[in-house]
C-alpha positions as CSV (number, residue, x, y, z in Angstrom):
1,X,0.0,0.0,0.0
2,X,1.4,3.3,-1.0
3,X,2.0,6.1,1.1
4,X,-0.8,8.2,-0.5
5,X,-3.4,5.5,-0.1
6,X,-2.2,5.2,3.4
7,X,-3.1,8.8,3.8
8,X,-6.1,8.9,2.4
9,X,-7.8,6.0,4.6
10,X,-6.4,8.1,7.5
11,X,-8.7,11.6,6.4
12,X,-11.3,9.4,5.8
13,X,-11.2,7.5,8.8
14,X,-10.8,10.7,10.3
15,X,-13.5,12.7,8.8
16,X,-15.7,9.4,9.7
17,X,-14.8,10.1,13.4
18,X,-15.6,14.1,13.2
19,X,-19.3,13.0,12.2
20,X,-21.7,15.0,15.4
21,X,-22.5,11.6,16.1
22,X,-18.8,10.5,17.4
23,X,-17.7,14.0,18.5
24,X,-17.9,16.4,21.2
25,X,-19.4,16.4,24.7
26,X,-21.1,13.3,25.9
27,X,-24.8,14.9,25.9
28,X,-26.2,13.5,29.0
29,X,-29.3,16.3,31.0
30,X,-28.5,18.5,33.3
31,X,-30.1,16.9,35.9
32,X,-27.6,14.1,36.0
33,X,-24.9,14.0,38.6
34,X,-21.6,13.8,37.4
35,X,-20.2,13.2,40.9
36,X,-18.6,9.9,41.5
37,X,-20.4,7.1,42.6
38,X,-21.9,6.8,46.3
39,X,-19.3,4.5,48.2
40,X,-20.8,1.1,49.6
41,X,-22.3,1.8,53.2
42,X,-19.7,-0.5,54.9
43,X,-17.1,2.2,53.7
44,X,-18.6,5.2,54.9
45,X,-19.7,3.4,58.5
46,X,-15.6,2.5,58.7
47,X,-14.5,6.2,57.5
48,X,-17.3,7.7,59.9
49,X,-16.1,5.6,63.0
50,X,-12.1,6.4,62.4
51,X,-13.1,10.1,62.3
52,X,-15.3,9.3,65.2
53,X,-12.5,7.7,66.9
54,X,-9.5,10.4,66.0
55,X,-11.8,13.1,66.9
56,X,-12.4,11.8,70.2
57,X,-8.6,11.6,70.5
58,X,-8.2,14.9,69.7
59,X,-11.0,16.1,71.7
60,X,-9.8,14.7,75.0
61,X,-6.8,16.0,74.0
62,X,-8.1,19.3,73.8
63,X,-9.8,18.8,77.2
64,X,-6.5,18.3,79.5
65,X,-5.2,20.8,77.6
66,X,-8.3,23.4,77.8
67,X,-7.2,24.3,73.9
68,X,-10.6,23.2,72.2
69,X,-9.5,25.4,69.1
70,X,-8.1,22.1,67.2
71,X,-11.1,20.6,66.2
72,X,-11.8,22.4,63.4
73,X,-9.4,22.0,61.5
74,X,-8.5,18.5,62.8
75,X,-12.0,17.3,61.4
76,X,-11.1,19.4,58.2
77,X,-7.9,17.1,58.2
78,X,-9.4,13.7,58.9
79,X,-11.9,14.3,56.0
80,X,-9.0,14.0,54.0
81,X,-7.3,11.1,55.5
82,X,-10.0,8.8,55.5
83,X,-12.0,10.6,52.2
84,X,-9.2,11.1,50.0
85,X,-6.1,8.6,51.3
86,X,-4.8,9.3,47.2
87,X,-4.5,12.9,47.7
88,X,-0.9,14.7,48.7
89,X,-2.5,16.9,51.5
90,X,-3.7,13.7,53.0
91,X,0.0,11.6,53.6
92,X,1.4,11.4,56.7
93,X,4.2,14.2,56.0
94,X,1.6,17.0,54.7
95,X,-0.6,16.6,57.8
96,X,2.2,16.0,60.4
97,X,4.2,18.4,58.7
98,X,2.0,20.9,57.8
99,X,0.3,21.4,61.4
100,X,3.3,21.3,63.0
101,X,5.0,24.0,60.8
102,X,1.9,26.5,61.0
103,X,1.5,26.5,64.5
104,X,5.4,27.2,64.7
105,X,4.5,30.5,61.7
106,X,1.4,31.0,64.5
107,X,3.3,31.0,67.3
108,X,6.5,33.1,66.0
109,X,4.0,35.7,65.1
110,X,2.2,35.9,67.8
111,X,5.4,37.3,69.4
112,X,5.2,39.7,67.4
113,X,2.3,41.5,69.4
114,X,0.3,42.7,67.0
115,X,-3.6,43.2,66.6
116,X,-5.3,39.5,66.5
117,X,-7.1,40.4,63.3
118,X,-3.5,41.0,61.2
119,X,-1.5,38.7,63.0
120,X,-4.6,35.7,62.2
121,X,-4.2,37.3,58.7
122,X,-0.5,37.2,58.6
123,X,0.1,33.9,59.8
124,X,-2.2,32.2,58.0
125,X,-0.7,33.7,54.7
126,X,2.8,32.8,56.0
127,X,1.9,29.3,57.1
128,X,1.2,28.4,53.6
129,X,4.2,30.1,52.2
130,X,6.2,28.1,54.7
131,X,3.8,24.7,54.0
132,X,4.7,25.2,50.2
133,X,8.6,26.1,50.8
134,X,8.8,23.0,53.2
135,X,6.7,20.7,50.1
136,X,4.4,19.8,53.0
137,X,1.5,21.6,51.9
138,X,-1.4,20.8,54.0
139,X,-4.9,23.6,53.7
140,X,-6.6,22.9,56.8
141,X,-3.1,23.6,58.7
142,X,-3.7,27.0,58.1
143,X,-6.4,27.4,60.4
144,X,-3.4,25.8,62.7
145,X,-1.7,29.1,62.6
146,X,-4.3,31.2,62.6
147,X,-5.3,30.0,66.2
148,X,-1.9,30.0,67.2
149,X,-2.3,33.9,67.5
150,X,-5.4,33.5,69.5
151,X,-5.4,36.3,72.2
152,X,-4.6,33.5,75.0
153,X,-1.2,34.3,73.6
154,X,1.6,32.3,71.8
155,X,3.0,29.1,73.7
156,X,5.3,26.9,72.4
157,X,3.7,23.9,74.2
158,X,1.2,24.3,71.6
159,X,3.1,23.2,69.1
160,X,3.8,20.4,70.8
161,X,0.1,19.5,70.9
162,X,0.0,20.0,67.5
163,X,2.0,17.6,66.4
164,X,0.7,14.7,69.1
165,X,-3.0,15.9,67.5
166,X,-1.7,14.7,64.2
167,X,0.0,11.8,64.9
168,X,-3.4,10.7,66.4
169,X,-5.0,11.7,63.5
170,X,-2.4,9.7,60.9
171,X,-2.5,6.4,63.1
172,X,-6.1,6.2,63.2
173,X,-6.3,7.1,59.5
174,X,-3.8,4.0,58.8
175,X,-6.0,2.0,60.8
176,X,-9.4,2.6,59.6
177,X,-7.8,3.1,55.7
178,X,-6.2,-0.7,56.1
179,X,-10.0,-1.6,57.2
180,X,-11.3,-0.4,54.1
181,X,-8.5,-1.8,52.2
182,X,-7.6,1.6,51.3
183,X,-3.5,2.0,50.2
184,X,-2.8,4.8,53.1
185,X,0.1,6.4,52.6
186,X,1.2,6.4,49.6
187,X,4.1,8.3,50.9
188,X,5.6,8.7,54.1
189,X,8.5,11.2,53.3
């Protein structure tokens, strides 16, 4: 077969593919969800009972501590381990990481004494400069910083509670993931 031939069934087989029939968006109505499937109950009763169980962690954590300000963003943070084990903000290093480096940015600039609106601000900007320059990027350790600066002050032993919070949250995680036969990490460094 000659070259030309050759490239003539290609056009033609091409042309035959650009026929409204073969090409452009699927068509399907509006009114059809093109979110992913619903996961199997057994899934979401595992995921909802490791976030039960972290949280609970965390919480009484939070208690002997009398710092309740973590939850938030510890729930925002479990959502992730157990809802999206593939993603990077969900691997051990981003959430460890990530937290532990915020409430640093939180804690250094609340040193800096200044009014709790800009120094929330500020560190919350700076904690994911510093999340991104350490490659440990991590969003719901912003809110980390941000309460770092709350007007309680800035203590360093709140960085250590930080980082036991997410530990918690990253062994439970590995637990309830392995449950659901869920690869968790898929990184650890």
């Amino acid at each position: 077969m000659s070259s030309a031939s050759q490239a003539g069934e290609v056009s033609e087989r091409s042309i035959a593919s650009a026929s409204p029939e073969s090409s452009g968006p699927s068509r399907t109505p509006w009114y059809v969800s093109g979110a992913p499937p619903r996961q199997r109950l057994r899934v979401i009763v595992v995921e909802t009972l490791a976030s039960l169980a972290a949280l609970a962690l965390v919480g009484a954590l939070t208690v002997v501590t009398h710092d309740p300000w973590l939850i938030p963003p510890f729930a925002a943070s479990m959502a992730l381990i157990v809802g999206g084990a593939h993603f990077p903000l969900a691997q051990p290093r981003n959430v460890i990481g990530g937290h532990v480096a915020s409430s640093v940015v939180g804690v250094l600039v609340g040193l800096i004494g200044m009014d709790a609106l800009w120094a929330g601000a500020l560190a919350g900007a700076l904690a994911l400069s510093a999340m991104k320059l350490l490659r440990v990027s991590h969003s719901p350790a912003a809110a980390t910083a941000m309460i770092a600066v709350a007007p309680v002050g800035p203590r360093w032993e709140f960085v250590v509670l930080v980082g036991c919070a997410a530990v918690i949250l990253v062994a439970v995680g590995l637990a309830g993931n392995k449950v659901n036969g869920v690869r968790y990490p898929h990184y650890w460094w």
